[in-house]
C-alpha positions in Angstrom: -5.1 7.9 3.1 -3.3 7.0 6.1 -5.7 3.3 6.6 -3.4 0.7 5.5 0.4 0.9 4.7 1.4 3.6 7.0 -0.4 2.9 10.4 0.9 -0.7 9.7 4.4 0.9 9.4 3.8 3.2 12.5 2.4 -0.2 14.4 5.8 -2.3 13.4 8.2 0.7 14.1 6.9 1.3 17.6 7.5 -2.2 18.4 10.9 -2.8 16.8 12.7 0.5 17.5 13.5 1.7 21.3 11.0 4.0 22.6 13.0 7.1 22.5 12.2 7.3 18.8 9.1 9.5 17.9 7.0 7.3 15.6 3.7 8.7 13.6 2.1 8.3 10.5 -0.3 10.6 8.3 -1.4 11.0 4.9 -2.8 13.0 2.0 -6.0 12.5 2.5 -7.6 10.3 5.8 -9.6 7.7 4.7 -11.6 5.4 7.0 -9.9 2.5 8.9 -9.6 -0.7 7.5 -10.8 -4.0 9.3 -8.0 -6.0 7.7 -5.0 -3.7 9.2 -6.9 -4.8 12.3 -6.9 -8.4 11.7 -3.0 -8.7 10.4 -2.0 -6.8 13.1 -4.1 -8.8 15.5 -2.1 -11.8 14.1 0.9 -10.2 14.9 0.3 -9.2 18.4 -0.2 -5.2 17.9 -3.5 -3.5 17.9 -4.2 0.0 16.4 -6.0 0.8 19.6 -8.4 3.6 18.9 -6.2 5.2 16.3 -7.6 6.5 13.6 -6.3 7.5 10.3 -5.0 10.9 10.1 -3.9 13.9 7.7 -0.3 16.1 8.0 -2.4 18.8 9.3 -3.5 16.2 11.7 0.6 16.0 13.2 1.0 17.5 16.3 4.8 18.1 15.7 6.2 19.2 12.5 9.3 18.9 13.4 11.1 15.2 12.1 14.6 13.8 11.6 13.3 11.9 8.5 10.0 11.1 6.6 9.5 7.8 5.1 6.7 7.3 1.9 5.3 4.1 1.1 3.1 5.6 -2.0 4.0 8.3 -4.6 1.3 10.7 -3.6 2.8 10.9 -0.6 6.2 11.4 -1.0 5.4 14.0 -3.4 3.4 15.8 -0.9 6.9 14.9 1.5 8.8 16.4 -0.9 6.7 20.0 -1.2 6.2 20.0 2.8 10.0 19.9 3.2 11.2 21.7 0.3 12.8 24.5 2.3 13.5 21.9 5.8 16.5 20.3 6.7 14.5 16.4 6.6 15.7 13.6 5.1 13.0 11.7 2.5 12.7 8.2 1.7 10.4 6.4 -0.6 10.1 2.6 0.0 7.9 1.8 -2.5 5.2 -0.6 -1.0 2.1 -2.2 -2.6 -1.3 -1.4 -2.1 -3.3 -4.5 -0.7 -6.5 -3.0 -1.2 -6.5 -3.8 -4.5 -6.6 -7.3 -3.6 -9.3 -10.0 -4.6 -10.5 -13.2 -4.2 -11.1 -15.3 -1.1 -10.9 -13.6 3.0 -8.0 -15.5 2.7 -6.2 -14.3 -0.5 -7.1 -10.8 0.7 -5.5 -11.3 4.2 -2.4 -12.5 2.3 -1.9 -9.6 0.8 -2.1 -7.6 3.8 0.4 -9.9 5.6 2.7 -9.5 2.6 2.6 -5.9 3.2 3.0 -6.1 6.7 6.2 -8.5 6.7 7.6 -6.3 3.9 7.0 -3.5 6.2 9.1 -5.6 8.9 11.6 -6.5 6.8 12.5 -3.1 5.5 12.4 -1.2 9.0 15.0 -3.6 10.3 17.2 -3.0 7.2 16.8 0.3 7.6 17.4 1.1 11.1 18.4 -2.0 13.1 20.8 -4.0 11.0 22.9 -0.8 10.9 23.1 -0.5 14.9 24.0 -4.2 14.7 26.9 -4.1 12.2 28.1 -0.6 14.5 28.3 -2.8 17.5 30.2 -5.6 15.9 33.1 -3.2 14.3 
């Protein structure tokens, strides 16, 4: 629903990759924001601004390199969009804090498990290559 995992991904990317890289993030479905994407992104020093979440249709381009899923509803809906496209498709499987219970706190630890898991696996992905590249 484009509230939680992805706009946290979006978030992280734009910070960690250089700026000539085209970052966004959409859904399925857009589903309302959530206050505790705010608050761990807060703690990391990014803000959604007045962001909102957002559908494909939503996209103003159409046109990407590669398409990264963090649930299986969307990378089947990946996987139909670019059926007959030359785009690469990765799932990175990523939990859904939502889901979460108990205290403020156990909640916001979810959402900061997702987040540094969402850290963790961008720089894997596409600055720990660059860095091994320069090194050879």
């Amino acid at each position: 629903m484009n509230a939680v995992r992805s706009p946290m991904a979006e978030q992280l990317a734009r910070r960690m990759l250089p700026a000539t890289i085209f970052v966004a993030s959409a859904g399925v479905r857009a589903g309302e924001r959530d206050p505790f994407v705010d608050a761990v992104l807060t703690e990391d020093g990014l803000t959604l601004g007045e962001r909102h979440p957002r559908t494909l249709d939503d996209l103003e381009d159409d046109y990407f390199d590669l398409i990264v899923t963090l649930a299986p509803e969307a990378h089947h809906a990946a996987l139909e969009l670019t059926r007959s496209l030359a785009v690469e498709v990765e799932y990175w499987p990523t939990a859904d804090p939502t889901g979460a219970g108990g205290t403020r706190e156990q909640i916001m630890a979810s959402y900061r498990d997702v987040r540094e898991r969402l850290k963790s696996r961008i720089s894997r992905r596409f600055l720990l290559p660059e860095a091994k590249k320069a090194t050879d």
